[in-house]
N, C-alpha and C positions, 0 to 999 in steps of 0.2 A: 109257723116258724119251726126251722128244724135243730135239734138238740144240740143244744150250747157244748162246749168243752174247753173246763176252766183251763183245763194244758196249753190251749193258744194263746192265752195271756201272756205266757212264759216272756217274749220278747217285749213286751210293756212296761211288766213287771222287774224284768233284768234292766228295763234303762232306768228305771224310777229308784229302784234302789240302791244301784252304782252312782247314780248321780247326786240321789242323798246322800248317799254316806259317805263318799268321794268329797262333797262336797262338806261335809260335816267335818269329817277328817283336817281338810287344808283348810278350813276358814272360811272359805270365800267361792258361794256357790255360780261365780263366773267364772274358772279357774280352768273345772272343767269342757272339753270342747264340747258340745250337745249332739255337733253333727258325727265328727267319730263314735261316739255313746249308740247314736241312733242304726249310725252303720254297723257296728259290733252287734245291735240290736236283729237287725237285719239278717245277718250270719245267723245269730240264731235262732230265727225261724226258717229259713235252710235247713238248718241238719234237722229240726223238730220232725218227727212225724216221718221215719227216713222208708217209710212202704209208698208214702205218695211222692210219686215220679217227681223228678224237680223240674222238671218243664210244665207241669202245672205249677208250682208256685213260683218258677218265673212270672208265667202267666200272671200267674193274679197280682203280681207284683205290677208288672206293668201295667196293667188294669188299674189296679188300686194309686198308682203314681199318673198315670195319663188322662184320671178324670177329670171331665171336662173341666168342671168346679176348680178343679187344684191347678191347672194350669191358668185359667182367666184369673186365677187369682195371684198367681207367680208373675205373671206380666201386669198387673195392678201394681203389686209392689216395685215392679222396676221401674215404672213410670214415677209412681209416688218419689222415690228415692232421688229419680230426677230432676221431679219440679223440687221437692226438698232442697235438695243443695245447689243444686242453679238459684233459688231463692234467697238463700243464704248467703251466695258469694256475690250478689249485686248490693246486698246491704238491706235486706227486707226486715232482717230479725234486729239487728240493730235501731235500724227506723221506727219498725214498730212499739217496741219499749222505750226507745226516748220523750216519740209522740206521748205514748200512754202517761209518762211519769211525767213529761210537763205541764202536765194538766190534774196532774194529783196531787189536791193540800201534803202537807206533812201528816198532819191530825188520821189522815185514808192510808200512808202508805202502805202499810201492810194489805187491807184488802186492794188497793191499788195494784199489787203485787199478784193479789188473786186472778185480781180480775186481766191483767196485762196475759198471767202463765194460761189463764182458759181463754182467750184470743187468742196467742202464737200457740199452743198445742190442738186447738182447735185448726191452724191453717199448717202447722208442720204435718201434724198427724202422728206428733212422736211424743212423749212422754218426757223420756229422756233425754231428750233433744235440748226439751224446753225447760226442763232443769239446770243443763250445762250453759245456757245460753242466761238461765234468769240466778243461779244460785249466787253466783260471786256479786252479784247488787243486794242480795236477800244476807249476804255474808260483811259486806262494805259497811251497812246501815250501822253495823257493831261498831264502827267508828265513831259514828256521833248518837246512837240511842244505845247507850250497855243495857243488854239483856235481852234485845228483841231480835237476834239471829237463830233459834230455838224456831220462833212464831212466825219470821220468815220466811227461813224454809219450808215451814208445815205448809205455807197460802201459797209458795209455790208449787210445792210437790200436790197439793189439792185440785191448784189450778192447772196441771199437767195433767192431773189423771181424769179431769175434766173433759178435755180434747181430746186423751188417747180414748175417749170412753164414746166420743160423739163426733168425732173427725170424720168428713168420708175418705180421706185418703191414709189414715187411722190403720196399722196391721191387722189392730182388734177387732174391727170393722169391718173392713175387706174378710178376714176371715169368717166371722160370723156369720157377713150375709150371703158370700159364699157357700158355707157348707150348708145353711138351711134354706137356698133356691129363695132367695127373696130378694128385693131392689133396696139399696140405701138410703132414698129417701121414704122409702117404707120402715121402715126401723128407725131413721131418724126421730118419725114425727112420734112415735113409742113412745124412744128411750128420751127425747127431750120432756115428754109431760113426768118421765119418772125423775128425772135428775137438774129439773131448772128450780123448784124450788128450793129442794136440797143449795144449789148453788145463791140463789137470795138469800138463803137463813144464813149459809156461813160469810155471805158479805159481811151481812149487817154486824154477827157476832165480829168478825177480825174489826169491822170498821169501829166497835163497842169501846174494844180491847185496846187498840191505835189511839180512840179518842182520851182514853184513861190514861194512858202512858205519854201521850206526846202533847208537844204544843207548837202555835204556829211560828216560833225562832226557828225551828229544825231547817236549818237547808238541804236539800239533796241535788247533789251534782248532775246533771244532765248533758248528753251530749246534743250534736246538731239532728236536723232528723228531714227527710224526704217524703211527705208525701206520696208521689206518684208510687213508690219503690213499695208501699202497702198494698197496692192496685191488686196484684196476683193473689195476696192470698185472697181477699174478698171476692173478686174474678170466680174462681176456683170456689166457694162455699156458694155463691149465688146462683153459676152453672149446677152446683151439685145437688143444689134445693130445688129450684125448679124442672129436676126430673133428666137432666140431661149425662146419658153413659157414662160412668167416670172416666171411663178410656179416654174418650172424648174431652170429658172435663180436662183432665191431667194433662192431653195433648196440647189443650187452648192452652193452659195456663204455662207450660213448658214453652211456648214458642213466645206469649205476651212477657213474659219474665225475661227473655231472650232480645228481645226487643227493648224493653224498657234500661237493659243494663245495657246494651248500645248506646240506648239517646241520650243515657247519664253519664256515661263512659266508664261506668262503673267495672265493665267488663269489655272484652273484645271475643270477634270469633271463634279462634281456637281455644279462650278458655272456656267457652262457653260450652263448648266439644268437650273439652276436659270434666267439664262440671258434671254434664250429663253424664259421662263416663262414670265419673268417679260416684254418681250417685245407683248407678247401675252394680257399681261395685258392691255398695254399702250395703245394695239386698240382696246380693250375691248365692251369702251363707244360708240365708233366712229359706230363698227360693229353693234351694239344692235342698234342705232341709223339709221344707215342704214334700215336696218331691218324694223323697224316702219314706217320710215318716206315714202319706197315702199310699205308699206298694207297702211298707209293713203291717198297716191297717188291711191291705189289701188279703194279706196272707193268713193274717189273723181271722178274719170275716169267713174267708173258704175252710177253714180247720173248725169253727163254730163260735171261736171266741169270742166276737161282737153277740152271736144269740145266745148266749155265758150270760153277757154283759147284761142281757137286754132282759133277761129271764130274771136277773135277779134283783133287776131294778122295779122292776115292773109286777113282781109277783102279786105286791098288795097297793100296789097302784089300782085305782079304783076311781080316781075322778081326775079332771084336768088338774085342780089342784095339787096334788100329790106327784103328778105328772112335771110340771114344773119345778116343784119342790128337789124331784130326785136329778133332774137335770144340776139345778144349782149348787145340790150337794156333791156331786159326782165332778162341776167344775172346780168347787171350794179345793176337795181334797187334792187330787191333779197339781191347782195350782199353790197349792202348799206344799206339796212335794218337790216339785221344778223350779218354782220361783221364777215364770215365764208366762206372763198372761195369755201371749202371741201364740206360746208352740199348747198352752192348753188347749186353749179352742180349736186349732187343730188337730189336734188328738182326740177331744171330749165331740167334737162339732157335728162329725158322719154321727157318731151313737146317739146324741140329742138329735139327729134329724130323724133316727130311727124311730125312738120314744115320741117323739112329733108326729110319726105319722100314723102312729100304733094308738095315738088317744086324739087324733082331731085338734091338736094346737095350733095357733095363726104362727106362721113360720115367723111374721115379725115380732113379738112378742118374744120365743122361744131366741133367734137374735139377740135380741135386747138383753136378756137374760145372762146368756152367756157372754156378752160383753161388758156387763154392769156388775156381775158377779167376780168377775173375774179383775176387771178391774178394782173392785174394792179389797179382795186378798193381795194383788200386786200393791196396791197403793198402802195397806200398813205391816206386811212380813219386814221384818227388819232388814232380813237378807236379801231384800229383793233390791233391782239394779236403781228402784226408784232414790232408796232411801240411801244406797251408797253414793251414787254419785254428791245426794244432798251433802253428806257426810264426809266427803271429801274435798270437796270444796269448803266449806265450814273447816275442817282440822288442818289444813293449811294452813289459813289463816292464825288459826288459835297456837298452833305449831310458830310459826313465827315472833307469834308476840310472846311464846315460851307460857302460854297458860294451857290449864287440862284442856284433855280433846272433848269434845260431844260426844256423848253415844246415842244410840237410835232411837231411845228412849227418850231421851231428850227432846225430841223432834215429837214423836207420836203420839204423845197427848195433848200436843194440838192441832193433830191429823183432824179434824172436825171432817172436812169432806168427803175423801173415803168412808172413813167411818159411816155415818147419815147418809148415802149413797147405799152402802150394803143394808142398812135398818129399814130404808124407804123401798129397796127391790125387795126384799124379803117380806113386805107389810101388801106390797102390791101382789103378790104370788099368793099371801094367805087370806088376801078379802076378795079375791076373785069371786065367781059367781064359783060355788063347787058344784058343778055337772058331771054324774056320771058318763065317763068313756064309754064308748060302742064298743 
């Protein structure tokens, strides 16, 4: 390895701290654009270092933005975003939570709620998505049970960071198994033994909690629901599990989605063009983002600043353990900073493949890690998009009826799933077998 130099951090470092404080400043760490941040970012690893020619760190820019990794991973996201909202606008997100809650007692709703948010962000693949889609039923319930809007949203926001954490069509996910050269359903079968029982313990507790507070008078309103219009996402997790490309996957399920809202009429041709469209949009920012932030990486790498990184991680690294360990902490902090699970792992994801290759870790494992880690800081930061959207959708509501708002607080003590998500990847990292590195 040759001699690190902490100075190429400079451009990392410049976005992490403008975007904190920036964001500290105005309130509201979405405020800022990421992708200006990163381009500004960009600029200044240019002028750095003004003896080496800038046609070399053209160079490695485009290197570092045209790897192979970061573009199959940019046309992952397009496709995702796709099937995503062609899904959506045939009426699949709707169907599926109706189906779920006609068939959940009153006594269950809440883990009802769980369990409904980790099936649709398991088939969105979005977090956020599956907030905005499930918060205003998790906010309604305040209508007829006072006080269970708090514990609501916690089983939803649990049950979305469920799916963002195990989706294959998942940002988190494409990322992760992207930058560590491994297949999805190879990390799946991981990250499920580290996060399925996590997700039965906080059933049982929400179902605990739900049985304590409610009784079987409770009505909850239900809409009609479809059937066939579920098809896709199941389509899509079934292709994904048994080993078949996502590209491929996302392709089937874009064209059956496409079909299905024909035969129901749910949709017609050109919307259906539009939809694709407009889902191509949605990962737009993300992909161009991508993009950048592998040629700033890129540039940083050739100045020394990844073997900076890697020298200092690694110094008293001494077994796979510890190896893993610095991975996870070096995601934690990233995404405490940013408050972006998506854009950490691909910032944190080339250096963890580095540190992977440097001590003999199974790339799916090292995956997992960075997906499951990362996941669980996105899912309890206050500031992060999870817990605002929860947040806004609840103070609406509370805003009309002229009572206090919620604060996040509110909500995070009974984040149960994140939470035990991060305690059970941290338990699995430290009972490993500890084998000294080569």
């Amino acid at each position: 390895m040759k001699k690190g130099n902490f100075w190429a951090l400079i451009p990392l470092l410049f976005f992490v701290v403008v975007y904190f404080i920036g964001s500290y400043i105005l309130g509201d760490f979405y405020a800022l654009p990421v992708l200006v941040l990163f381009v500004m970012a960009l600029f200044v690893a240019f002028l750095q270092f003004p003896k080496v020619p800038f046609n070399e760190k053209i160079k490695s820019f485009a290197k570092g933005a045209g790897d192979e990794n970061i573009l199959i991973m940019v046309l992952i996201f397009l496709l995702a975003g796709a099937f995503g909202e062609l899904s959506k606008n045939i009426g699949a997100i709707s169907s599926t939570i109706n189906f779920a809650l006609t068939y959940v007692p009153p006594q269950f709703v809440v883990a009802g709620l769980f369990m409904v948010a980790c099936f649709i962000s398991t088939s969105l693949g979005t977090s956020v998505g599956t907030i905005v889609a499930l918060a205003p039923i998790a906010v309604g319930l305040e209508n007829n049970i006072e006080g269970i809007m708090a514990i609501a949203l916690a089983a939803v926001i649990g049950g979305a960071m469920f799916g963002d954490n195990l989706s294959f069509i998942s940002d988190t996910t494409i990322a992760a198994t992207r930058t560590q050269h491994v297949g999805m359903k190879e990390k799946f079968r991981v990250n499920f033994k580290m996060v399925l029982p996590v997700a039965i313990l906080v059933f049982i507790i929400y179902s605990l909690m739900g049985w304590n507070m409610l009784d079987g008078s409770v009505q909850i309103k239900v809409e009609d629901y479809e059937l066939i219009k579920i098809f896709p996402y199941i389509l899509v997790f079934v292709l994904a599990l048994v080993g078949l490309n996502v590209i491929w996957t996302l392709g089937i399920g874009i064209i059956v989605a496409a079909l299905i809202g024909i035969f129901t009429g749910s949709i017609d041709f050109l919307t259906i063009l539009k939809s694709i469209n407009d889902g191509f949009a949605g990962m737009f920012e993300l992909s161009v983002l991508c993009l950048i932030i592998g040629g700033v990486v890129g540039i940083i790498r050739m100045n020394g600043g990844v073997d900076y990184l890697l020298q200092m991680i690694t110094q008293r690294i001494n077994s796979k353990r510890k190896a893993e360990l610095g991975i996870a902490f070096l995601v934690s902090l990233v995404n405490l900073a940013i408050a972006n699970n998506t854009i950490t792992i691909v910032i944190v994801g080339p250096i963890a493949k580095d540190i992977s290759d440097k001590n003999g870790l199974e790339g799916s494992r090292v995956a997992s890690i960075l997906d499951t880690v990362s996941c669980f800081i996105q899912g309890m930061v206050p500031y992060g998009a999870q817990i605002l959207a929860a947040m806004a959708a609840a103070n609406m509501l509370l805003a009309d009826k002229q009572m206090p708002l919620m604060s996040p607080i509110d909500v995070m003590q009974y984040l149960y799933y994140p939470f035990l998500m991060g305690i059970v990847t941290f338990l699995v990292i430290l009972l490993r077998k500890n084998k000294a590195t080569a």
